[in-house]
N, CA, C and O atoms as a printed pandas DataFrame, in Angstrom:
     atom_number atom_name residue_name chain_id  residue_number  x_coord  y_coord  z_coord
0              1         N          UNK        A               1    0.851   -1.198    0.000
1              2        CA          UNK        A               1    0.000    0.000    0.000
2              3         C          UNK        A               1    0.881    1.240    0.000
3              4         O          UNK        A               1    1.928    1.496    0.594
4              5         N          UNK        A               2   -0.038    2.081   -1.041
5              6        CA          UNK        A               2    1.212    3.372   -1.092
6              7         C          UNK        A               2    0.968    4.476    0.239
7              8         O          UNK        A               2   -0.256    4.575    0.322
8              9         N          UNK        A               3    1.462    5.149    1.072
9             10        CA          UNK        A               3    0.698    6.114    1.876
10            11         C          UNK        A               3    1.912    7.218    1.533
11            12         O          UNK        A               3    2.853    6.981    0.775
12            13         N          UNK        A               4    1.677    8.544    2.294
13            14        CA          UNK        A               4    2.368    9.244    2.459
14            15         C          UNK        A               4    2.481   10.349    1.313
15            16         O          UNK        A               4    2.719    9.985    0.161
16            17         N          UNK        A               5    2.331   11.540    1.589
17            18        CA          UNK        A               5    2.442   12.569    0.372
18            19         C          UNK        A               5    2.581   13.757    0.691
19            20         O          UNK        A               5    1.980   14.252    1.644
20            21         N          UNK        A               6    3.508   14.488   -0.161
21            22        CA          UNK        A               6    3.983   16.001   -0.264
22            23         C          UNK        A               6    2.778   16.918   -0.516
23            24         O          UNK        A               6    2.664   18.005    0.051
24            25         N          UNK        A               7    1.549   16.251   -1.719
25            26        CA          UNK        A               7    0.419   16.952   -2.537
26            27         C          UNK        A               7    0.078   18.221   -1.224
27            28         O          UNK        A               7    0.306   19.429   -1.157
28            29         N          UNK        A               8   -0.373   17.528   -0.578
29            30        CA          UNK        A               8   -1.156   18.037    0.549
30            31         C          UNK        A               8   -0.282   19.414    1.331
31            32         O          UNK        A               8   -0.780   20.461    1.744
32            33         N          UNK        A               9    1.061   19.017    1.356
33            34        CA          UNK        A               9    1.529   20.527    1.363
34            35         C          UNK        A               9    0.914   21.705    0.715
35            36         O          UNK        A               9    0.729   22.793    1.259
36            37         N          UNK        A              10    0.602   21.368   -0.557
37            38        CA          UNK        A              10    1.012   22.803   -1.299
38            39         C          UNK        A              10   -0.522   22.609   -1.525
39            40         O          UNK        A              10   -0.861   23.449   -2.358
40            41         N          UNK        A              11   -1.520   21.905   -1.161
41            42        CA          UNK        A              11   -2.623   22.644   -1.577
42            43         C          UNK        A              11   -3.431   21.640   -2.876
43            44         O          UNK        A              11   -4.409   21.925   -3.566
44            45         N          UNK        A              12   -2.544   20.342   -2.860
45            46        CA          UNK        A              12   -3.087   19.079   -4.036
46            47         C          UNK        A              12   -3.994   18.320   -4.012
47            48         O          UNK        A              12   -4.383   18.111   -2.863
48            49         N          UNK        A              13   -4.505   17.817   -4.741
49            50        CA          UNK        A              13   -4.535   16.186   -4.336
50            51         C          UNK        A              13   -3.781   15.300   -4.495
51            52         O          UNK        A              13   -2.895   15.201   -5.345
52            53         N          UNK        A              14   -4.148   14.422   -3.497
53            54        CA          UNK        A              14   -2.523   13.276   -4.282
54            55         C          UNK        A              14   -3.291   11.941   -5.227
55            56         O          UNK        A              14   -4.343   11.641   -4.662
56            57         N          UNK        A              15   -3.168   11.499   -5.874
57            58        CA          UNK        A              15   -3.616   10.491   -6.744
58            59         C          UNK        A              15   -3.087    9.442   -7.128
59            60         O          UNK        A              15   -1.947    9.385   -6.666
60            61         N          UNK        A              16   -3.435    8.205   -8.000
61            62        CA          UNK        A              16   -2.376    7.477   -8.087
62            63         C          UNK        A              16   -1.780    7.661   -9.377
63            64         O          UNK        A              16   -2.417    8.233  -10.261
64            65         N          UNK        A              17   -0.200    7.078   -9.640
65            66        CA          UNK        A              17    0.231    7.635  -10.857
66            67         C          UNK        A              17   -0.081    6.728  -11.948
67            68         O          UNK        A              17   -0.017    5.537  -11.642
68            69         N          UNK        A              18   -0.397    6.995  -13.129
69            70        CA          UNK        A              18   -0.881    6.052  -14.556
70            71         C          UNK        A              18    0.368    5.787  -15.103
71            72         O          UNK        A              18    0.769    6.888  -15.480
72            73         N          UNK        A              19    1.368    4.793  -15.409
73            74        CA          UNK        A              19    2.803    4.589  -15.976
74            75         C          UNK        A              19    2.457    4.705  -17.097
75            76         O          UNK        A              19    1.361    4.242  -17.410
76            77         N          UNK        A              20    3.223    5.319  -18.012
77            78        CA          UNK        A              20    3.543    5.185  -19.398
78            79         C          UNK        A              20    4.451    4.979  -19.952
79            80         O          UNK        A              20    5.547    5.453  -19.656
80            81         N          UNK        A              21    4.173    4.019  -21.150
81            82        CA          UNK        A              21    5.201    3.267  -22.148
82            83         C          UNK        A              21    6.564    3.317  -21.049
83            84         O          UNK        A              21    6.945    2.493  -20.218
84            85         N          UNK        A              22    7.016    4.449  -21.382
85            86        CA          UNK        A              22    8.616    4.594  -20.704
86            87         C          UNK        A              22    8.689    3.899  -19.117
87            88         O          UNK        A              22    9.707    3.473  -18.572
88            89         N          UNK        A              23    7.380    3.919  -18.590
89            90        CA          UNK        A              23    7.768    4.100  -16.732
90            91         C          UNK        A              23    7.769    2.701  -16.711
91            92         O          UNK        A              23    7.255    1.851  -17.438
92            93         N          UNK        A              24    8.766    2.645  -15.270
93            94        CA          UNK        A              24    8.856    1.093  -14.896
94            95         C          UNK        A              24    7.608    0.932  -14.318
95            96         O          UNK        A              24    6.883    1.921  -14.207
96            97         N          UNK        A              25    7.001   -0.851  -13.686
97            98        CA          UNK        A              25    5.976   -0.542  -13.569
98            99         C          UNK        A              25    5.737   -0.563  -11.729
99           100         O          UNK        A              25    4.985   -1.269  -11.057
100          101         N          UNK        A              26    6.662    0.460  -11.331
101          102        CA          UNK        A              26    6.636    0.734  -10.107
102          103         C          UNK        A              26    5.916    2.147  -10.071
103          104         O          UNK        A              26    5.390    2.528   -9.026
104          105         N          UNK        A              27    5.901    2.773  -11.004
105          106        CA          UNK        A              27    5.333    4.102  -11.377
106          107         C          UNK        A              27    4.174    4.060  -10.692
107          108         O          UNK        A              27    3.952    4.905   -9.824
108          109         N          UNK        A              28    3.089    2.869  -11.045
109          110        CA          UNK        A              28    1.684    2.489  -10.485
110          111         C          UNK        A              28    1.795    2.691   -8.809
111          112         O          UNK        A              28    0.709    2.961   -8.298
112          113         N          UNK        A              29    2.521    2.634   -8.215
113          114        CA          UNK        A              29    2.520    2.557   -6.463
114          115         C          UNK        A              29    2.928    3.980   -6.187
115          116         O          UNK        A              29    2.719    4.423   -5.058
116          117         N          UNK        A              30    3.517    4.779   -7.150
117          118        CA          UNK        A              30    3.887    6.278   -6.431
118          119         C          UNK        A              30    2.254    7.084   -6.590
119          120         O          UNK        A              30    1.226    6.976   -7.259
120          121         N          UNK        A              31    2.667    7.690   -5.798
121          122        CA          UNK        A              31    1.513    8.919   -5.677
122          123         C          UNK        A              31    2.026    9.928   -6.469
123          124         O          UNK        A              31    3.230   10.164   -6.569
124          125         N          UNK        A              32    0.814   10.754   -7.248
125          126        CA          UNK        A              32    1.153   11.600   -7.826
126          127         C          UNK        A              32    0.129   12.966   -7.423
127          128         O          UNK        A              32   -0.871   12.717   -6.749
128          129         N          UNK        A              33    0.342   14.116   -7.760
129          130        CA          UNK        A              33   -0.134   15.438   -7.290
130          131         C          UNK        A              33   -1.210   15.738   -8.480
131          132         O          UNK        A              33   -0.988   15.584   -9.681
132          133         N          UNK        A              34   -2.353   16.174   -7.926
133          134        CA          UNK        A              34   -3.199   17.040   -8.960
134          135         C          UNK        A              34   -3.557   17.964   -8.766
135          136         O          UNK        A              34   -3.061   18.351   -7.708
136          137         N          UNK        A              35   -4.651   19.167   -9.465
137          138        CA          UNK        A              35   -4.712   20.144   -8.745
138          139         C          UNK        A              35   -6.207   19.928   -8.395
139          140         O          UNK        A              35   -6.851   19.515   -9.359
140          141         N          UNK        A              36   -6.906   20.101   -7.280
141          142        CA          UNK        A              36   -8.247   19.676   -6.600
142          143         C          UNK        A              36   -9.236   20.026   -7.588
143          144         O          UNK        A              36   -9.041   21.164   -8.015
144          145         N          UNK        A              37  -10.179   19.475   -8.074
145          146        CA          UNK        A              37  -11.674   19.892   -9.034
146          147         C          UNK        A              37  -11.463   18.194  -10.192
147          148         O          UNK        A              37  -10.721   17.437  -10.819
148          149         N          UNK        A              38  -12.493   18.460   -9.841
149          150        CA          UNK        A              38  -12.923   17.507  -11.266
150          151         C          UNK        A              38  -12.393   17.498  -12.523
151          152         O          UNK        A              38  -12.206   18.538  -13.156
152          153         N          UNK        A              39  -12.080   16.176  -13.027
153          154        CA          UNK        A              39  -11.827   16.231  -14.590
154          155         C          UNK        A              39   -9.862   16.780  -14.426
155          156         O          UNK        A              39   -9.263   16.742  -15.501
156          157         N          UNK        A              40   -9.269   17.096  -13.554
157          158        CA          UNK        A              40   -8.161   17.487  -13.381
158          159         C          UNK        A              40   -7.088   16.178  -13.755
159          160         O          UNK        A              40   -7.615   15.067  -13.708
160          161         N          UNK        A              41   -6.012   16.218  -14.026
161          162        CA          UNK        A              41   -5.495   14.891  -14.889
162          163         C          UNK        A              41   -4.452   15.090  -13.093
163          164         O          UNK        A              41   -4.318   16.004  -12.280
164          165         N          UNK        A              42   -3.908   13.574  -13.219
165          166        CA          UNK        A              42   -3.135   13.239  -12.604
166          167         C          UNK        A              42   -1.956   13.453  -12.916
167          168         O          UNK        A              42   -1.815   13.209  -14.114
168          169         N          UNK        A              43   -0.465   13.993  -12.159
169          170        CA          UNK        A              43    0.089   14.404  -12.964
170          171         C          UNK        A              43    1.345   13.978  -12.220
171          172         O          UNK        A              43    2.454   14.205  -12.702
């Protein structure tokens, strides 16, 4: 289980990350930052 996140500092959401082509597939377990509202991409 992933826990733990920076997002929430600055005002994020934290989400999970989508790997692409390039990413290993550890990419899937990091958290990634969005910016809060709907329809907002994970980033």
């Amino acid at each position: 289980e992933c826990t733990g996140s920076i997002c929430l500092a600055f005002g994020l959401e934290s989400c999970q990350c989508i790997p692409g082509p390039n990413d290993p597939p550890t990419k899937a377990c990091e958290l990634c930052c969005r910016l809060p509202g709907e329809n907002q991409p994970c980033l």
